[in-house]
C-alpha positions in Angstrom: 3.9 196.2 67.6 2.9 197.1 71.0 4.8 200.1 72.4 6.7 198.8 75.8 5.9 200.7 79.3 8.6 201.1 81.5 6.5 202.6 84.5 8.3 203.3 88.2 5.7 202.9 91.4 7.1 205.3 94.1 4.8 204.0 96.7 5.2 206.1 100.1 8.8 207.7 99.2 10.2 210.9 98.5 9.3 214.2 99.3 8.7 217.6 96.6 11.9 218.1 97.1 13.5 214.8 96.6 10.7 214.4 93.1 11.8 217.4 91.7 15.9 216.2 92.2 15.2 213.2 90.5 13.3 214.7 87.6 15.5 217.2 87.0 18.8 214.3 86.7 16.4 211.6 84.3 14.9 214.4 82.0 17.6 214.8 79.9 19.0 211.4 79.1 15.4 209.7 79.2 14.7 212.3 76.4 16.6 210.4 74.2 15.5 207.2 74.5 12.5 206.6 71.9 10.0 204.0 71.4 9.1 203.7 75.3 6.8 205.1 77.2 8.0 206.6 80.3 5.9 206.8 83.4 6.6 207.7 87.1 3.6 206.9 89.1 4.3 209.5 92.3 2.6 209.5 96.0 -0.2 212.6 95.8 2.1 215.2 97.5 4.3 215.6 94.7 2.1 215.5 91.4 1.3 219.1 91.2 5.7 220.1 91.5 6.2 216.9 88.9 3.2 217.9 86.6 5.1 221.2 85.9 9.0 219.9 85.8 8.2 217.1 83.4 6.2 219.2 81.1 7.9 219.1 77.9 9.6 215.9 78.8 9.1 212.6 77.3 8.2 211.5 80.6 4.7 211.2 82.0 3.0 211.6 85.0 0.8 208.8 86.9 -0.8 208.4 90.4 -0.9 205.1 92.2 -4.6 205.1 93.4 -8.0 206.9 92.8 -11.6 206.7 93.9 -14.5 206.5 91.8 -17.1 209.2 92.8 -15.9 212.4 91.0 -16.5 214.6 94.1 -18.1 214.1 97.2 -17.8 213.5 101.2 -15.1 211.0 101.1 -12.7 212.6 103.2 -8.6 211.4 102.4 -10.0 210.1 98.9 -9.0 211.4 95.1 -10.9 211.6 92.1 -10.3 211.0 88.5 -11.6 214.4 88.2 -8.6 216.0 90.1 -6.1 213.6 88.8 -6.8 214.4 85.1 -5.3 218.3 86.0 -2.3 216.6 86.3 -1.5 213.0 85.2 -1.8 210.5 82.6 -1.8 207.9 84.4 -3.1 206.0 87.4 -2.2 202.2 88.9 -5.3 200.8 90.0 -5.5 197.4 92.1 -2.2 197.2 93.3 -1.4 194.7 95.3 -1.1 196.4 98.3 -4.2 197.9 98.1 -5.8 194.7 97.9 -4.2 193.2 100.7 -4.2 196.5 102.9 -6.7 198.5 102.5 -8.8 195.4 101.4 -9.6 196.7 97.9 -12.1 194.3 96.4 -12.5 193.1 92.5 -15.5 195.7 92.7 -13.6 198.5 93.5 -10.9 197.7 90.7 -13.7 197.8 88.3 -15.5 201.0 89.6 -12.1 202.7 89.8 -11.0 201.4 86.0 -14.4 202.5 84.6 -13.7 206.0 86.3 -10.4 206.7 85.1 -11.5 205.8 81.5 -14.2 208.1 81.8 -11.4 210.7 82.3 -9.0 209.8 80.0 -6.4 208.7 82.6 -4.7 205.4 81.2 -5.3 202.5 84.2 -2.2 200.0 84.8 -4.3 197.9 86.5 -2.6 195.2 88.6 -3.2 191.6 88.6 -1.0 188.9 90.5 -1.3 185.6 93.2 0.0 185.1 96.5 2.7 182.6 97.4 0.1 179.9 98.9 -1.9 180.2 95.3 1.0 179.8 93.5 2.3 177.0 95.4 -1.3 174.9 95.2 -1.3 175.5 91.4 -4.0 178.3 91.5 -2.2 181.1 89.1 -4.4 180.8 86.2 -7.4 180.4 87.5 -6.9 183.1 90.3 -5.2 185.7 88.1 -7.7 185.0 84.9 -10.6 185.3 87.7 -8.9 188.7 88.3 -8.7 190.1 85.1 -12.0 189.3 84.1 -13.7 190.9 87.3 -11.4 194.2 86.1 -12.7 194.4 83.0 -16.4 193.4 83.5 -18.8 194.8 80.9 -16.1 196.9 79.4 -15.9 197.5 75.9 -13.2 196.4 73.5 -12.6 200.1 72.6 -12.2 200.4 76.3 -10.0 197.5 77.2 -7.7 199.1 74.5 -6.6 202.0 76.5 -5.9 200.2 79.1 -2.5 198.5 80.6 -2.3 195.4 82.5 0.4 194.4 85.3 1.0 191.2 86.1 2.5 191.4 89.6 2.8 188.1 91.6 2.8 189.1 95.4 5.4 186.4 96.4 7.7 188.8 94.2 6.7 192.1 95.3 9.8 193.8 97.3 11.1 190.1 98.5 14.3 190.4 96.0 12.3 187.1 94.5 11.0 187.0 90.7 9.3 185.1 88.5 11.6 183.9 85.8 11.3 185.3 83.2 10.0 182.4 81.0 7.1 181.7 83.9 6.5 185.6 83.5 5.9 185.3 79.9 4.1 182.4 80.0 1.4 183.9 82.6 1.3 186.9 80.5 0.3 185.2 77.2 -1.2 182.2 78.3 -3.6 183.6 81.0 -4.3 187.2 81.5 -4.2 187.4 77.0 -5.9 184.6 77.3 -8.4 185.6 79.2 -8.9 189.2 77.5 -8.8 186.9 74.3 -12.0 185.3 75.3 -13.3 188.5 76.6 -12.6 190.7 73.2 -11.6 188.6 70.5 -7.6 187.5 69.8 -7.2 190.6 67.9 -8.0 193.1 70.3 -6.2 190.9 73.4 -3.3 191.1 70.9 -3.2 194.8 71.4 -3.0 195.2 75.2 0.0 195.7 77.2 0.8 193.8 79.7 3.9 194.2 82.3 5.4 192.5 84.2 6.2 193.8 88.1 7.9 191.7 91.4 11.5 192.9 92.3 12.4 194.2 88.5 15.9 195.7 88.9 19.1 196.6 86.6 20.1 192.9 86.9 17.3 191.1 85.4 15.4 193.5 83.4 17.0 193.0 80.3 16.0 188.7 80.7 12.7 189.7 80.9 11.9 192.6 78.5 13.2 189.9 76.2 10.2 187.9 76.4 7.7 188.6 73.4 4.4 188.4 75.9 6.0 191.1 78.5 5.7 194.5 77.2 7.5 196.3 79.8 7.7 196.4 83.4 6.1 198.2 86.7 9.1 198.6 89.2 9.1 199.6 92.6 12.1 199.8 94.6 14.4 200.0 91.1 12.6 203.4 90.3 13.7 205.5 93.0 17.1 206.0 92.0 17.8 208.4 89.4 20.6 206.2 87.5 18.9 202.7 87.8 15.3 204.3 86.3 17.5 205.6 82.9 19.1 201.8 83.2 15.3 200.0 83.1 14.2 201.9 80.5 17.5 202.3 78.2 17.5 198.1 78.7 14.2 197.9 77.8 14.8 199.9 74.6 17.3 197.7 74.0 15.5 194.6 74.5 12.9 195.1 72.5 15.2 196.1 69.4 14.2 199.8 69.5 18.3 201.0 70.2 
């Protein structure tokens, strides 16, 4: 049985003083909830205060970007290297960084081979616009995208990876997939795709989440799906009462309370 994620993206909120309130109120009763793992995935200003408040926690630590070069004149830019001191964790090709900063397929693959090399687990994020959805391109754009991720690496590799499945059209609109479209994306093309890549066995052991506007209200539709094995939340995650909500739902959802 794959263990289920429940994994809040900060973005650009809160402040070391703002992280370290909301750790010290979701400690405690997150603490209690067993068979998911819990990760908060925090801007760089805060992960050196929230590396030591969440130590002895069930709680772990993730960043939302890295580079690949472990060092070097790449001024604003963090390395796996550093990260490692103090996470677990890392989100690579978020959609925002795509669209944004214009992170290519390349660049998701160089920065996914680079956290593995440092034992940082990559939730690496897949997903289509609205156009590509509308013209019936999902699973050939999204499969296109998981395959560039995970170019040449090995099964052993894929394995300590996550997956999110994030459709932009859902990404802080209030809009989400349903949860049976979610599920069916999830299993049919990105394990699908790692299927073909690694063999049914070894697709059949990576986690995949699903992320776009994930809140207290839905959560518990979705996490019900057997292909979705947990979630990557944005805007739900910053409060303090709604994160112990995602994760005690999920819990529930997947029969583990």
């Amino acid at each position: 049985m794959r263990t289920a994620i429940l994994a809040g993206n900060w973005k650009m909120f809160k402040t070391v003083a703002e992280s370290l309130d909301f750790a010290s109120l979701v400690s405690a009763p997150l603490d209690k909830v067993r068979g998911v793992e819990k990760i908060i995935c925090a801007p760089f200003t805060t992960l050196s205060a929230l590396s030591d408040a969440l130590k002895g926690t069930s709680i772990k630590l993730g960043a939302q970007n890295l580079f690949w070069e472990e060092q070097g004149a790449y001024t604003g830019e963090i390395s796996a290297v550093m990260l490692k001191e103090l996470c677990q964790a890392v989100i690579i090709g978020h959609s925002e960084r795509r669209q944004v900063f214009g992170e290519t397929d390349e660049a998701v693959n160089k920065k996914l081979r680079a956290a593995l090399q440092h034992g940082l687990m990559p939730i690496v994020c897949v997903g289509e616009s609205l156009a590509q959805n509308q013209a019936g391109e999902t699973e050939r754009f999204v499969g296109r995208q998981v395959g560039a991720a995970f170019d040449s690496l090995t099964p052993d590799e894929a394995l300590m990876t996550a997956i999110a499945y994030e459709p932009i059209w859902a990404i802080g609109t209030g809009l989400a997939a349903t949860a049976e479209d979610a599920n069916r994306i999830i299993g049919g093309v990105v394990r699908q795709t790692l299927g073909r890549m690694y063999g049914a066995d070894t697709a059949a052991q990576i986690r995949i989440l699903y992320g776009g506007s994930v809140n207290t209200k839905n959560v518990e539709e979705l996490m019900s799906q057997p292909e979705i094995d947990g979630g990557l939340v944005g805007g739900a995650s910053l409060k303090p009462d709604d994160y112990v909500t995602l994760v005690q739902v999920t819990a529930s959802a997947k029969g583990l309370s």
